[in-house]
C-alpha positions as CSV (number, residue, x, y, z in Angstrom):
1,X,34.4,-213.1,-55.2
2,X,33.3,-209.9,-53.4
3,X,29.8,-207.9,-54.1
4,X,31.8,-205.2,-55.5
5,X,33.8,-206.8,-57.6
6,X,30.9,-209.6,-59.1
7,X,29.5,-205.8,-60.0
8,X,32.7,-204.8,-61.7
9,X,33.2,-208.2,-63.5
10,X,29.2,-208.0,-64.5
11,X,29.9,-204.4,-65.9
12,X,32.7,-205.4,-67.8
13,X,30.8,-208.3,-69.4
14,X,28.5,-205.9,-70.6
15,X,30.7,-203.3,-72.2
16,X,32.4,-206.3,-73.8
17,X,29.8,-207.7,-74.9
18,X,28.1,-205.0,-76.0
19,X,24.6,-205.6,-74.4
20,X,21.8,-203.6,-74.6
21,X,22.9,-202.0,-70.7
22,X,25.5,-200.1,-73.0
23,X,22.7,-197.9,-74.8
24,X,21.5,-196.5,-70.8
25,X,22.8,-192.6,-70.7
26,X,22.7,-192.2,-74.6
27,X,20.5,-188.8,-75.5
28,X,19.3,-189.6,-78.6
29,X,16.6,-186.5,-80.0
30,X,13.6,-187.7,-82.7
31,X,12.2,-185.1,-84.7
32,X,9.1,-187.1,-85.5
33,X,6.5,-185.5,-88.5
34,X,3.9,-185.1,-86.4
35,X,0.9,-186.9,-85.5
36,X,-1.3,-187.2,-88.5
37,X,-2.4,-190.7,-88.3
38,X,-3.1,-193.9,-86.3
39,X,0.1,-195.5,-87.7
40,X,2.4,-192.2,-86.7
41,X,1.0,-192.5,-83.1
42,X,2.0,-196.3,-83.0
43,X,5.5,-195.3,-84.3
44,X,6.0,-192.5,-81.8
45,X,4.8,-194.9,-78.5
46,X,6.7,-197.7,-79.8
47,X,9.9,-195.6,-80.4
48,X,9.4,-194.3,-76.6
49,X,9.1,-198.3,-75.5
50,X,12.3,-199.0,-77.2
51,X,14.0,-196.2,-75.9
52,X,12.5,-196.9,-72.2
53,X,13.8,-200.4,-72.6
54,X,17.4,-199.8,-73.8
55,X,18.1,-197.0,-71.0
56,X,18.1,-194.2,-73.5
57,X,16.8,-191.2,-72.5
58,X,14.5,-189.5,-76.0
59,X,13.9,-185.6,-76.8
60,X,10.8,-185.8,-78.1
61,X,9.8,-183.0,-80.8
62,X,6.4,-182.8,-82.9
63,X,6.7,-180.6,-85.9
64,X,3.6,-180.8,-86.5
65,X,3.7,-181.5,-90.2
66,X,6.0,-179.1,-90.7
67,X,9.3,-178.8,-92.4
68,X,10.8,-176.0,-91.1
69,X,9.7,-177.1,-86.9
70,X,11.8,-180.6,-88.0
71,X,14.9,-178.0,-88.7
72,X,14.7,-176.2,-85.6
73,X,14.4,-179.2,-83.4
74,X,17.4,-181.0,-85.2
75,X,19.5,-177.7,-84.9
76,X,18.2,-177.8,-81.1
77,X,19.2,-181.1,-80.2
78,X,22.9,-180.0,-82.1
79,X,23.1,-177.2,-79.5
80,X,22.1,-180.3,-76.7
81,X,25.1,-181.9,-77.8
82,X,22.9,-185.7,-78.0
83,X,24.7,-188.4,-78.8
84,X,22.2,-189.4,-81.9
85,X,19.4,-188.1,-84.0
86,X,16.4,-189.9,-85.3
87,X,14.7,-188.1,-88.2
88,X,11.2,-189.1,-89.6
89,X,11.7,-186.3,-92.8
90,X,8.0,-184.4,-93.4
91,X,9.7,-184.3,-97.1
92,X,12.0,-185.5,-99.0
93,X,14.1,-182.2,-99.9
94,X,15.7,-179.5,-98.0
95,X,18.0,-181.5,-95.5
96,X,21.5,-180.8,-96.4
97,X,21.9,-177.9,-95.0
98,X,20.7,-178.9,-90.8
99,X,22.1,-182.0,-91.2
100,X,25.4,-181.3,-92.2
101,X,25.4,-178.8,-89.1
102,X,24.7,-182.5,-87.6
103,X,27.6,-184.3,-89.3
104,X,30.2,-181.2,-88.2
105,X,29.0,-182.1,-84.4
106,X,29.8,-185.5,-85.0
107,X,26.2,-186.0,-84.0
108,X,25.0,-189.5,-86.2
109,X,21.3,-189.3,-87.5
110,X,19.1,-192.4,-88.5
111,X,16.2,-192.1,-91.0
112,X,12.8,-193.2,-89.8
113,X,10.3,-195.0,-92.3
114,X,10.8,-192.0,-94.8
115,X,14.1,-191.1,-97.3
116,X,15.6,-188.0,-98.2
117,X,16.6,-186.8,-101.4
118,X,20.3,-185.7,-101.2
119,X,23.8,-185.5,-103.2
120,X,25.9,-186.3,-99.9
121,X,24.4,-189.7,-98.3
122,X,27.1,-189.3,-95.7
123,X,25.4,-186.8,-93.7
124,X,22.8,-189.9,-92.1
125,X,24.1,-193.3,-91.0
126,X,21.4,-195.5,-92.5
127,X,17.7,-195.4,-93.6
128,X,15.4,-197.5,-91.7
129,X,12.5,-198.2,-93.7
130,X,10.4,-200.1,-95.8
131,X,10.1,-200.3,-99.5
132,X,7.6,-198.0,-100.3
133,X,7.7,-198.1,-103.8
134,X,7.3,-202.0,-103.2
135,X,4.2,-201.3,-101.3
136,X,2.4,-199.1,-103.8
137,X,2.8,-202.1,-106.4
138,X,1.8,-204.6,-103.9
139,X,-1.5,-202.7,-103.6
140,X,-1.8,-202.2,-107.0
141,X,-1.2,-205.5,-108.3
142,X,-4.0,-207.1,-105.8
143,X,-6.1,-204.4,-107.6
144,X,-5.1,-205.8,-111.1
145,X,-5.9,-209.6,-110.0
146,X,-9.5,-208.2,-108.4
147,X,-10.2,-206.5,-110.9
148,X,-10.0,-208.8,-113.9
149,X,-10.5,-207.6,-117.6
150,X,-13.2,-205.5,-116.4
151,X,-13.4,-201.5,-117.1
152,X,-12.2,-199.5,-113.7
153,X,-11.7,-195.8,-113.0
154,X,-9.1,-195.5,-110.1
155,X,-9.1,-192.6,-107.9
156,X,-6.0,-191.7,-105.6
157,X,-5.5,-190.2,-102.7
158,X,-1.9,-189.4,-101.9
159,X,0.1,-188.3,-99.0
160,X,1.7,-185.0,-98.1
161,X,3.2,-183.7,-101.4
162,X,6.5,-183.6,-101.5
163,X,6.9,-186.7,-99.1
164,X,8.8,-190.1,-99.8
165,X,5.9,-192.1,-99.2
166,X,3.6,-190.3,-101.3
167,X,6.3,-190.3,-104.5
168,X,7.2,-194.2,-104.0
169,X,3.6,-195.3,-103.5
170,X,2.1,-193.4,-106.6
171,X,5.6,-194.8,-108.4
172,X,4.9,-198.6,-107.5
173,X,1.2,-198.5,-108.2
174,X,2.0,-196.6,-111.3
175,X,4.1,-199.5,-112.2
176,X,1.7,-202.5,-111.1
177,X,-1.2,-200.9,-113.3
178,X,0.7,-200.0,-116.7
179,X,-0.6,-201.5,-119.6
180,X,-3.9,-202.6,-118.0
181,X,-5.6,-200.7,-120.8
182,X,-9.0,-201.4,-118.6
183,X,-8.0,-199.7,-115.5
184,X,-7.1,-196.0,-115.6
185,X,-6.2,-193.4,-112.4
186,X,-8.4,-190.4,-113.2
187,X,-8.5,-188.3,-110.5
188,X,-5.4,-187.8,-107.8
189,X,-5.3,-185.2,-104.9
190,X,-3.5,-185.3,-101.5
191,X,-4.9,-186.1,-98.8
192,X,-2.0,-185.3,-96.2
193,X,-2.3,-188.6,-94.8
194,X,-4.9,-187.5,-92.9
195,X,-8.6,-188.8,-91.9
196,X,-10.5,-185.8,-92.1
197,X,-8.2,-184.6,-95.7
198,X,-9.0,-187.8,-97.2
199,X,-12.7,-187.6,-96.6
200,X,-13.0,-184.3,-97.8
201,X,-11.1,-185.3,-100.7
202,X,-13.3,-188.1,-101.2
203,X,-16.2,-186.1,-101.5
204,X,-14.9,-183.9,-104.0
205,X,-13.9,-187.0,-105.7
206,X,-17.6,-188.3,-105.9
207,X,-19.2,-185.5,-106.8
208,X,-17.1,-184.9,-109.6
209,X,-17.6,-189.0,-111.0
210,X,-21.8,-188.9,-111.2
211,X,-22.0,-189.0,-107.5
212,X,-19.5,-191.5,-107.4
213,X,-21.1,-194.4,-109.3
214,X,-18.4,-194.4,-112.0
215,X,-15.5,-195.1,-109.8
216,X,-14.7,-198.3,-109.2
217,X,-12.3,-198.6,-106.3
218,X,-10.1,-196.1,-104.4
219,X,-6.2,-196.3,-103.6
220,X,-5.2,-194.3,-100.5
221,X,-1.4,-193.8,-99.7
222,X,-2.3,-194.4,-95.9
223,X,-5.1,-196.2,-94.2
224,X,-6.4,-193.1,-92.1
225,X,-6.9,-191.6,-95.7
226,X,-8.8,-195.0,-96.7
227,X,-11.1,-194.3,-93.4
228,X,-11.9,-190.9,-94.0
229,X,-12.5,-192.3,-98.0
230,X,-14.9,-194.8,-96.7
231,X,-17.0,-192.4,-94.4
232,X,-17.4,-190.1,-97.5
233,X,-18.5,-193.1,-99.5
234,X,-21.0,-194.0,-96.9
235,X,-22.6,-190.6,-96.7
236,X,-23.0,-191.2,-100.6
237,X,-25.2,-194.0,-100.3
238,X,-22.9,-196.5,-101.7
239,X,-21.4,-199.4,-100.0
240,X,-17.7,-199.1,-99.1
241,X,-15.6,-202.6,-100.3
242,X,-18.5,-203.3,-102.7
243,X,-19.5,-200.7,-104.7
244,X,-16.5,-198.8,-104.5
245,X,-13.5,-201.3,-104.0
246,X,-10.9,-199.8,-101.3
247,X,-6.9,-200.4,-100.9
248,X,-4.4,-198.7,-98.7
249,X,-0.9,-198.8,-97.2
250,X,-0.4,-199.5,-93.2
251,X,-2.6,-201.9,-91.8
252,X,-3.5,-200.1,-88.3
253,X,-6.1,-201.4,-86.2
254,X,-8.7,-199.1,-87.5
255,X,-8.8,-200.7,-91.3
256,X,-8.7,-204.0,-89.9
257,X,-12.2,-203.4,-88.5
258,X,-13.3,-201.8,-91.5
259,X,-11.9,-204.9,-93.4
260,X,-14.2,-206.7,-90.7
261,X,-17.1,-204.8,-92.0
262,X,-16.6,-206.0,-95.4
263,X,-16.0,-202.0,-95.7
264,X,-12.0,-201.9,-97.1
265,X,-10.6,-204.8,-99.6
266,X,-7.2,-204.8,-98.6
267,X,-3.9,-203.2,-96.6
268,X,0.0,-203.3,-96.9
269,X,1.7,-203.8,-93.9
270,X,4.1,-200.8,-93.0
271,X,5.7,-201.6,-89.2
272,X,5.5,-199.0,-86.5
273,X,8.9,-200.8,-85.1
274,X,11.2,-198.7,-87.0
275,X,13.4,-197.3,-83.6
276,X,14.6,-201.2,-82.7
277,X,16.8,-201.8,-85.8
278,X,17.8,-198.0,-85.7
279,X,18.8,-198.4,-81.8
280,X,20.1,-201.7,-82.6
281,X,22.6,-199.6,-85.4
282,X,23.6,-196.6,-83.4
283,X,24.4,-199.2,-80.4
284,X,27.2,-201.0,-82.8
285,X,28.7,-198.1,-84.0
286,X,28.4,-195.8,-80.8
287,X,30.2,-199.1,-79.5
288,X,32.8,-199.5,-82.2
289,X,32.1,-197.8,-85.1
290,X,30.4,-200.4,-87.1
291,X,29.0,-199.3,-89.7
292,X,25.4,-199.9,-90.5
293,X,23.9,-201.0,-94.3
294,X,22.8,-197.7,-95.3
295,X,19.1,-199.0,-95.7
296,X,17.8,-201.4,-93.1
297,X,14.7,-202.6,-95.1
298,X,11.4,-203.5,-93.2
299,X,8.9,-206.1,-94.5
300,X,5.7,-205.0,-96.1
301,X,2.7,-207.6,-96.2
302,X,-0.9,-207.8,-97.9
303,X,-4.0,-208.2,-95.8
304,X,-7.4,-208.7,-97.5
305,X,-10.8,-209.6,-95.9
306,X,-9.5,-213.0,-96.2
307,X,-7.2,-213.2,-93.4
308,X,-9.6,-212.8,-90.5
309,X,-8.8,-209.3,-89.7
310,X,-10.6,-209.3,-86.2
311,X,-7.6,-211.4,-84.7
312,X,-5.3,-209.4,-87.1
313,X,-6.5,-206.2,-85.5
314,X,-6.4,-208.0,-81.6
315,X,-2.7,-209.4,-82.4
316,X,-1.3,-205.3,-83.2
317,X,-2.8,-203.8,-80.1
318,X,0.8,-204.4,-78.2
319,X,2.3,-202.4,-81.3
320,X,1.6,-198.7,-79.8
321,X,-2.2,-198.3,-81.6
């Protein structure tokens, strides 16, 4: 058999097959939230690897937290004429409108780690995320089996309002904590799932709870809140993880240390990998129209000080942090 035609037979392997080779030249645009925390930056470079390693070429856009920059990217990469849209939602509301502009281009869009709250669930392919109502609970229920029959005032701090993260993990811990007459959430704020929020926060959290000696443990919807938590606790002259217990959602590098530190009491597990099953989906139905499960569900996991977090922390470095 010729060169050329060991090419051609190699080429039509590949389309037959469907191979990964088949995803090089699809445009696919993200419209990523921003980059509030150390998880969010591990989503965005490992989203970029993925896209490197299939061939696909990404338009990148930051909204910077906000709803209406997510809008005008989507309606931008519309105009582009991409092939797909990935769509990390800053909220949960306020999408039907862009993406059924989407849906008339015959443009697909994949959620990223985050829902949307909509009538018409036609008008994105699937959801790729975990279950974050699942992960509030998990963090709550470790708090329940720490915690024992002893009295403990919970303070919160949640995620951007408005967000699905910040609904479902208030909702699951919610859920893990009712009828534990001796526990009791007295104070909840956002935090905007970011470090320097959540310590501020924090502060106004201690202050307001006899300089913070009445609360026995924190729950942050995201670990960069927990940080920030932990540096305000610090500054208190109390002991982070000991005298003010500490549990959060993501498990990035930076928690691990603190968990290291004997400084934070536990993480759930959200993975940054959230672009590999939704490349994997668009590639099947770009290919033939296979449709995907409308929610590709991700695994969440509990970390405590138990489970050597120093080799935890080493083992996620080639995860985008």
């Amino acid at each position: 058999m010729t060169t050329l035609r060991k090419i051609a037979a190699g080429l039509a392997l590949a389309t037959l097959l469907g191979t990964p080779a088949m995803a090089a030249g699809m445009v696919v645009g993200f419209a990523q939230v921003g980059s509030e925390s150390g998880w969010r930056a591990a989503e965005t470079a490992v989203t970029r690897q993925e896209a490197e390693k299939r061939g696909v070429d990404l338009k990148f856009a930051d909204a910077q937290q906000k709803q209406e920059n997510q809008i005008k990217a989507i309606r931008s990469f519309v105009a582009q004429g991409v092939d797909a849209i990935l769509l990390a939602p800053v909220v949960a509301t306020g999408w039907d409108d862009v993406l059924e502009e989407a849906k008339e281009a015959k443009i697909p869009v994949v959620l990223l780690d985050r829902n949307i709250e909509t009538k018409d669930d036609s008008l994105y392919l699937t959801a790729v995320t975990s279950d974050q109502v699942h992960e509030g609970k998990v963090a709550g229920e470790y708090l329940v089996e720490q915690v024992g029959s002893k009295d403990c005032k919970v303070v919160e701090l949640q995620g951007t309002t408005g967000s699905s993260p910040a609904i479902a993990r208030k909702k699951g811990f919610e859920e893990a904590i009712a009828g534990k007459t001796n526990i009791s959430l007295t104070r909840s704020q956002t935090g905007d799932f970011t470090r320097t929020k959540g310590k501020e926060v924090m502060e106004s959290f201690i202050k307001a709870e006899n300089g913070g000696k009445d609360i026995c443990a924190v729950y942050a919807h995201n670990d960069d809140m927990a940080v920030g938590a932990i540096q305000a606790i610090k500054e208190a002259g109390l002991k982070p993880g000991t005298d003010i217990m500490v549990v959060s959602i993501d498990a990035v590098p930076d928690i691990f240390a603190a968990m290291a530190a004997g400084e934070a009491n536990a993480t759930v597990e959200l993975t940054p990998n959230m672009a590999g099953p939704a490349f994997d989906a668009l590639e099947a139905f770009k290919k033939d129209g296979t449709m995907p499960p409308k929610w590709i569900q991700t695994e969440s996991k509990l970390y405590t000080q138990a489970d050597d977090p120093k080799a935890v922390m080493e083992s996620k470095k080639g995860l985008g942090y």
